[in-house]
N, C-alpha and C positions, 0 to 999 in steps of 0.2 A: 841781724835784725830779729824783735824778737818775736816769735809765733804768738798769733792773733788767739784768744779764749776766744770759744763760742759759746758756754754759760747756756748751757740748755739750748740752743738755737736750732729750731729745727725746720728752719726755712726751709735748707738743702733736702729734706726727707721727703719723697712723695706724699701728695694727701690722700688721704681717704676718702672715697666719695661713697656719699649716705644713700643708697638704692631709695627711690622714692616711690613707694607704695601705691599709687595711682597709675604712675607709669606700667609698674609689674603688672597691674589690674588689666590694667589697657594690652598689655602684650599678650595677658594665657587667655583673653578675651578674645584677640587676632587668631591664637592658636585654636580655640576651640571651633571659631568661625572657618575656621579652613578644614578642621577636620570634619564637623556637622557636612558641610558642602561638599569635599572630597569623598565622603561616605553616602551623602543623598547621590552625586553624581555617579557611583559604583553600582547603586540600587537601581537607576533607571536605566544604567548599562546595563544588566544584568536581566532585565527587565523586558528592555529592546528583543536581546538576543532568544531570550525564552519564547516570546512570541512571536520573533522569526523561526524559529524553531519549531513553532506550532505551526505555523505559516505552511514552513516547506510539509511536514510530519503529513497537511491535510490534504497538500499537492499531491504527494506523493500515496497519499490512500484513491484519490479523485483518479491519478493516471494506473491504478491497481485494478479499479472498478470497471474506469475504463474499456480494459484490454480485453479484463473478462466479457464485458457485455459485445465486443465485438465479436469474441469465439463464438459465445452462446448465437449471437445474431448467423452467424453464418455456418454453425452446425444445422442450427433450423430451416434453415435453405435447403442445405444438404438433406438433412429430416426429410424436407418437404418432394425433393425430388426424388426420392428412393421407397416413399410411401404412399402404397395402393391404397385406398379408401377415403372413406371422411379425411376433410382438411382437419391437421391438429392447432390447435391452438399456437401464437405465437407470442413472446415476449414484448413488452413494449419501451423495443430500443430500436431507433433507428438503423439503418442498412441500405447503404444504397446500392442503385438499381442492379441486380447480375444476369439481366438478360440475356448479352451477348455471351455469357460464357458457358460453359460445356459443363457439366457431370465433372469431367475430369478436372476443371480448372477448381469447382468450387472444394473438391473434396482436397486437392492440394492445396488452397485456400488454407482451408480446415486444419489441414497437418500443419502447415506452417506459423498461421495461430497459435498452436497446443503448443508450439517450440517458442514462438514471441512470449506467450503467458509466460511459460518455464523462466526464460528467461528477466523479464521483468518484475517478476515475481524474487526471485534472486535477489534481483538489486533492492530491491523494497526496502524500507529501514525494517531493522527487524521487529521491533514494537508495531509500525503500522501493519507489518505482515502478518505476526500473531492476531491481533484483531481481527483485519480482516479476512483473515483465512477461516475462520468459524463461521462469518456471515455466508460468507461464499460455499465453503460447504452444505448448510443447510441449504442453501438456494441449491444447488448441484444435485442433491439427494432428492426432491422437490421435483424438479424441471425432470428426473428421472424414473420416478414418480406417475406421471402423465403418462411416458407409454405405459407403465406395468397396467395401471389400471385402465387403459383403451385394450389390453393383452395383447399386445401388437408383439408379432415374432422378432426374435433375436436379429439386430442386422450391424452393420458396422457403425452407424449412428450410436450402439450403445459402445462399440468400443473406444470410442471416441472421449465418449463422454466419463467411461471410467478411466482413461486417461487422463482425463483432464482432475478429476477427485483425486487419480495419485500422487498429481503434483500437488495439487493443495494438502495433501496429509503427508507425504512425502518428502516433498520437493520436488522429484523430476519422478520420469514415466522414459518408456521406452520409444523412439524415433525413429519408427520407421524411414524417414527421406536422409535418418544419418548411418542407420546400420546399412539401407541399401545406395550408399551417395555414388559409384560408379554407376547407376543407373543414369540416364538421359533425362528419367520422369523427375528424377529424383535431384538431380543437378539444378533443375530448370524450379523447382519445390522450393531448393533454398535461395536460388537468388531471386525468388519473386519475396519469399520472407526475407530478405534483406530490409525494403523499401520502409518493411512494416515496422522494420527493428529502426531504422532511421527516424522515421516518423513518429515512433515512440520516444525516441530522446528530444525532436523539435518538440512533441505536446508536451513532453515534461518539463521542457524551459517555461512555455507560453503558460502552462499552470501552477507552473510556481512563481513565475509573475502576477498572476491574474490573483491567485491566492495576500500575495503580499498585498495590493493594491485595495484590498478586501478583507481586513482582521474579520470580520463576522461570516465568511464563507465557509461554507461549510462542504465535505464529499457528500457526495450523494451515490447510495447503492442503485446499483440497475432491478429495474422491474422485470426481473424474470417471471416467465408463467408458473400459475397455481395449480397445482391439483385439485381435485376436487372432494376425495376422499381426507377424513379424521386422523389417519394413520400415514401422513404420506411420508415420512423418515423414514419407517418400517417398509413404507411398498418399493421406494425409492434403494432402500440400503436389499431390498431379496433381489429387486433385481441385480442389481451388479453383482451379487454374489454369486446368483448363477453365472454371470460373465470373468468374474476373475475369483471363484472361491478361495486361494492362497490368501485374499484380502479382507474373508469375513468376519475374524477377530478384532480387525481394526473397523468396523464398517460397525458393528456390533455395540463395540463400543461407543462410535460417535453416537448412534442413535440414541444410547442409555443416558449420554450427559447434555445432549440436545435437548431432550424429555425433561430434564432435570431442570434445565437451565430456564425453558420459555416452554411449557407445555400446546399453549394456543396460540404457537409463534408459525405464522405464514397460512394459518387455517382463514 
């Protein structure tokens, strides 16, 4: 039989099919619209998280401020009951009532405080921490300040209080209720600052929800008292120098970049 000619026939050859230009149009159109979108949707993620971010950053300045203003509140108790003469001025942060307790409960109070600060202070993000460790110090320097210029004699109220400036410039400071912890005083010191330390991680939930709940909140610093004198860095920063001279270099300094920074800050 004879084999069939095909004569050009190119039936059997796949066809070629003509890309239709409208379609292509239509497709890197689809592509564009998903990338535009996949990219806005990146930006308002990214967006979200940054002011969650700020969200917690301001919680976490708000339970900074917090802690301190509790110290200061119940140093000045302590203040109050260890000082003969004129009432001294006091901060305006709330404190509730310490009637029933003793000299001895507030002053472990006090220690136990100086150790919650340390502590919570620590955890601080560190950017919120750098900030507000400046404020805080000047308020510190300020509030110390007030005895020099009433000239009130040396008593443990200021050792307290320069305790409490070495952890702000520091970090940490020395702990009595931990170097002396086989003590009964001192047993009884830390498990009352437990409660404090707990209570400091529930307020740090509840203000960083309350933060979130709230994009426009803002921390707020506690109203410690003022002195009354022009120079109160300088009167602030002699006295504790008399109480921990080892730390007047550093004490020295802060006052020259406080000066610098806000000349008519806290007058």
């Amino acid at each position: 039989m004879p084999k069939r000619k095909h004569n050009g026939d190119n039936s059997l050859k796949p066809e070629t099919q003509t890309e239709n230009p409208a379609k292509r149009q239509e497709h890197n159109d689809t592509v564009d619209e998903a990338r535009i979108l996949e990219a806005a949707e990146t930006q308002l993620y990214q967006s979200q998280i940054k002011l969650q971010q700020q969200r917690t950053l301001e919680a976490s300045r708000q339970m900074l401020y917090g802690v301190y203003g509790n110290l200061v509140a119940i140093l000045e108790e302590y203040e109050a009951r260890t000082h003969n003469g004129t009432p001294l001025p006091r901060s305006n942060i709330t404190l509730p009532d310490q009637s029933t307790k003793s000299l001895e409960d507030v002053e472990s109070i006090v220690q136990g405080q100086l150790l919650a600060f340390q502590m919570q202070s620590k955890a601080c993000h560190p950017d919120v921490r750098n900030e507000v460790n400046k404020d805080l110090r000047k308020k510190t320097l300020i509030w110390a300040a007030v005895r020099e210029e009433k000239t009130l004699e040396m008593q443990t109220t200021d050792t307290f209080i320069c305790q409490l400036y070495k952890i702000l410039a520091k970090g940490k400071t020395r702990h009595e209720i931990l170097e002396n912890r086989r003590q009964s005083d001192s047993i009884k010191t830390i498990k009352d600052t437990l409660p404090h330390i707990m209570q400091g991680k529930h307020d740090a939930a509840t203000l960083d929800e309350s933060f979130k709940k709230d994009p426009g909140k803002k921390a707020s610093s506690p109203q410690t008292r003022l002195a009354y004198a022009d120079n109160s860095f300088k009167l602030g920063a002699s006295r504790m120098k008399r109480k921990m001279p080892d730390f007047s270099h550093d004490l020295d300094t802060d006052v020259e970049h406080f000066l610098l920074d806000e000349p008519d800050s806290y007058r």
